[in-house]
C-alpha positions in Angstrom: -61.8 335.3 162.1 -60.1 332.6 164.2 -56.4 333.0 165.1 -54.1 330.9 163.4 -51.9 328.8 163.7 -53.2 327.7 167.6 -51.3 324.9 169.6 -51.9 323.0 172.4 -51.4 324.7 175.4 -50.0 321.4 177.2 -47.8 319.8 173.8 -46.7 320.9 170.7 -49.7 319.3 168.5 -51.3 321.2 166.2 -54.6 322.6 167.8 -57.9 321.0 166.0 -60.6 323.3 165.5 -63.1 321.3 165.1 -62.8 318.8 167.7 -62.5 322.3 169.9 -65.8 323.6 168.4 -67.7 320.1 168.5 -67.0 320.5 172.3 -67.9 324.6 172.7 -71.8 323.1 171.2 -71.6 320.2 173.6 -71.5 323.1 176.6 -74.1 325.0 174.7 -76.3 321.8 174.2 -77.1 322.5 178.5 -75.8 318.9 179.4 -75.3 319.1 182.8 -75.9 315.1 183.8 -74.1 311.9 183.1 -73.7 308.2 183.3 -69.7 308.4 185.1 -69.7 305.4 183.0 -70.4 307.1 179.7 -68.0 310.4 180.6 -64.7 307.4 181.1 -65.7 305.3 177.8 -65.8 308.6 175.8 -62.5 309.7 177.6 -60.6 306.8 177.7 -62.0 303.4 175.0 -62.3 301.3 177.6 -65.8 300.3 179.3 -66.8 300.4 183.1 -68.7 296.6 183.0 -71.1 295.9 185.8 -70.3 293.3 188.5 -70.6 289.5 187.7 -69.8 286.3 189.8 -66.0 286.9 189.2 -65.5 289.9 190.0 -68.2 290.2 192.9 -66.0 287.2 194.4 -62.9 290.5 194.7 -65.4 293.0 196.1 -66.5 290.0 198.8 -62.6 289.8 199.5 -62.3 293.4 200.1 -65.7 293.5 202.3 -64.3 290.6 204.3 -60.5 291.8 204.7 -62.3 295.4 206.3 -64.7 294.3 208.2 -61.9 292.2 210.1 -59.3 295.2 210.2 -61.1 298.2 210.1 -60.3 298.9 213.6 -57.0 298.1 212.6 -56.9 300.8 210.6 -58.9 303.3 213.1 -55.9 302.8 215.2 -53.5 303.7 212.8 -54.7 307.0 211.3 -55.6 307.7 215.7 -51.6 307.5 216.3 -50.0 308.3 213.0 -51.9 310.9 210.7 -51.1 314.5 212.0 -51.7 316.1 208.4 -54.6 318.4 207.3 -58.2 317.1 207.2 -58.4 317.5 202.9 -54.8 315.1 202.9 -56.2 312.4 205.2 -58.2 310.4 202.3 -54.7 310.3 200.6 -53.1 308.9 203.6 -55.4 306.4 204.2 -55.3 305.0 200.4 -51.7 304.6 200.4 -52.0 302.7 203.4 -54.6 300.6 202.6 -53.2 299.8 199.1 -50.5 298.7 200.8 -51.9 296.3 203.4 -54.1 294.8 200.9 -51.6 293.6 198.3 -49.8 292.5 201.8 -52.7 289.8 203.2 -55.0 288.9 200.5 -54.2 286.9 197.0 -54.2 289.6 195.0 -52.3 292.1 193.4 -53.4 295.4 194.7 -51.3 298.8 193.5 -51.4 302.3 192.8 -52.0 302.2 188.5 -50.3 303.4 186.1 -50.5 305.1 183.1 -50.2 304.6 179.3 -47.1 305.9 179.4 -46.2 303.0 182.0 -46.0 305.3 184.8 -47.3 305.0 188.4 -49.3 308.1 189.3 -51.3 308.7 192.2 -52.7 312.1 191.1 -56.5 311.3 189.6 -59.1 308.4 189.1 -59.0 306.2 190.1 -56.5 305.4 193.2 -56.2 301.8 193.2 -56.4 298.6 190.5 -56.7 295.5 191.6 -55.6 291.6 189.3 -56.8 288.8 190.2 -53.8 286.2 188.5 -56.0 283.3 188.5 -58.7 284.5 186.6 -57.0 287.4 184.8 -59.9 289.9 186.3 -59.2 293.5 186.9 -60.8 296.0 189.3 -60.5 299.6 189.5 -61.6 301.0 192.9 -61.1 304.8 194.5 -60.8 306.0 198.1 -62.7 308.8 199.9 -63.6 309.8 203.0 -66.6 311.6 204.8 -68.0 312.9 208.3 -71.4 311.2 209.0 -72.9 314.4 209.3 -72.0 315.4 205.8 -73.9 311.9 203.9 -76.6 313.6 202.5 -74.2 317.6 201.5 -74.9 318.5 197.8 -71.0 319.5 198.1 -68.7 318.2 195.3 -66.8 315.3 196.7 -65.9 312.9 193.7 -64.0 314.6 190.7 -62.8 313.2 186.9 -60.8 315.2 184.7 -59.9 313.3 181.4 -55.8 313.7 180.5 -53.9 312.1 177.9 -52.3 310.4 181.2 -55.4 307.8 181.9 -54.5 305.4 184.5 -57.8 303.6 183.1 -56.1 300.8 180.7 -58.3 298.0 181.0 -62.6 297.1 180.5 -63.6 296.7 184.0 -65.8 297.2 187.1 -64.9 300.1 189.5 -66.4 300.4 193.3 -65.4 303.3 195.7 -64.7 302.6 199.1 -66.1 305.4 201.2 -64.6 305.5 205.2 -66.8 307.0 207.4 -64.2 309.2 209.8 -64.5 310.9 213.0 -62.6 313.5 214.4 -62.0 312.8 218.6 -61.5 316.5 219.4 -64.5 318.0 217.1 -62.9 320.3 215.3 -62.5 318.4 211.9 -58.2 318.1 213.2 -56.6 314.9 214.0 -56.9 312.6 215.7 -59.3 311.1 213.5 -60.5 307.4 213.8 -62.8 305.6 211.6 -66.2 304.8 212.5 -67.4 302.6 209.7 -66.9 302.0 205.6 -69.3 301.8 202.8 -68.3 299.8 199.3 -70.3 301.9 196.5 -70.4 300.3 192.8 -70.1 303.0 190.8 -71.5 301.6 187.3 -74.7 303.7 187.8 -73.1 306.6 189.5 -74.2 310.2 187.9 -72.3 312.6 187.6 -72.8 316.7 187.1 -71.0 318.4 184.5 -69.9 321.8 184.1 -67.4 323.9 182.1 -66.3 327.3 181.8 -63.8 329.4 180.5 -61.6 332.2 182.6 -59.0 334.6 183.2 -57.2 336.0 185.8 -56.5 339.7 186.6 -52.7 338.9 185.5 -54.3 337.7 182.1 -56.8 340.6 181.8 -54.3 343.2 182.8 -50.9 342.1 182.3 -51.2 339.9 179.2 -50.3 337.0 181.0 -46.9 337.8 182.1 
């Protein structure tokens, strides 16, 4: 028999059972592969659409506005990132969110959520509007060695929250910096060698969830 009554462990709603057992079968069921676009419909209504002429005109803009200052931005993370390796994709996103809302006709920001707050935490890092045609564009930033293209190592992450930062039906692209680090020890300096704009409608994705405890929780009851 089931304890009752459960509650969320994140809010005070009631917890539903069988929303909670739908999802313990789904885990059973052995899905392990999905369609990213499927995984942020069923987490969050809206749609990830595939490119057309409108919004393939933003992703040209973007293409355009990089390939003219990506040494530009080499330069910058050279002489002003000093942080960890893991922090330098974060660095670089709040940067370039920034100097793309500065010089192209668009409105580029961090997005927010439903609750109308900006958070940078999660997918994806960046939204883009387009005022004269009302066309949105979700993008995210990431950054990789060249030697590391082809690892099987985890490097692109979604966990659904009731804070999605996903508000509108859209396309989303991931702009993926190719860095280097001068001294070879994956430490800074770092420049950037090249970029890569990946649409993502087709992207796969690997799924897997578990449950677990700690040794406080096994031993100590949690406390």
């Amino acid at each position: 028999m089931r304890s009752m009554p459960i509650t969320s462990m994140t809010d005070d709603r009631p917890f539903n059972w069988d929303e909670f057992s739908a999802a313990v079968r789904l885990l059973k069921s052995g899905v392990s592969r999905l369609f990213f676009r499927d995984v942020v419909e069923a987490a969050t209504g809206h749609i990830i659409l595939p490119f057309d002429e409108t919004s393939s005109r933003i992703l040209n803009n973007i293409r355009s506005w990089l390939d003219e200052h990506l040494s530009e931005l080499s330069n910058l993370i050279e002489m002003d990132y000093v942080g960890r390796p893991n922090e330098l994709g974060n660095f670089l996103e709040r940067v370039l969110i920034a100097r793309l809302d500065e010089s192209l006709d668009l409105s580029v920001d961090m997005p927010t959520t439903e609750q109308g707050h900006k958070q940078a935490v999660g997918y994806p890092d960046g939204v883009i509007l387009d005022h004269s045609t009302g066309q949105v564009v979700y993008f995210d930033v990431k950054i990789f060695q060249e030697k590391t293209r082809t690892s099987s190592l985890r490097s692109f992450y979604y966990q659904p929250t009731n804070q999605s930062k996903i508000l509108h039906d859209a396309p989303h692209f991931l702009i993926g910096f190719v860095v280097e680090s001068l001294s070879g020890d994956n430490r800074p300096p770092f420049i950037i060698k090249d970029f890569e704009l990946v649409d993502i409608y087709d992207l796969e994705v690997n799924f897997k969830a578990e449950f677990n405890a700690s040794n406080r929780d096994l031993y100590l009851g949690g406390n």
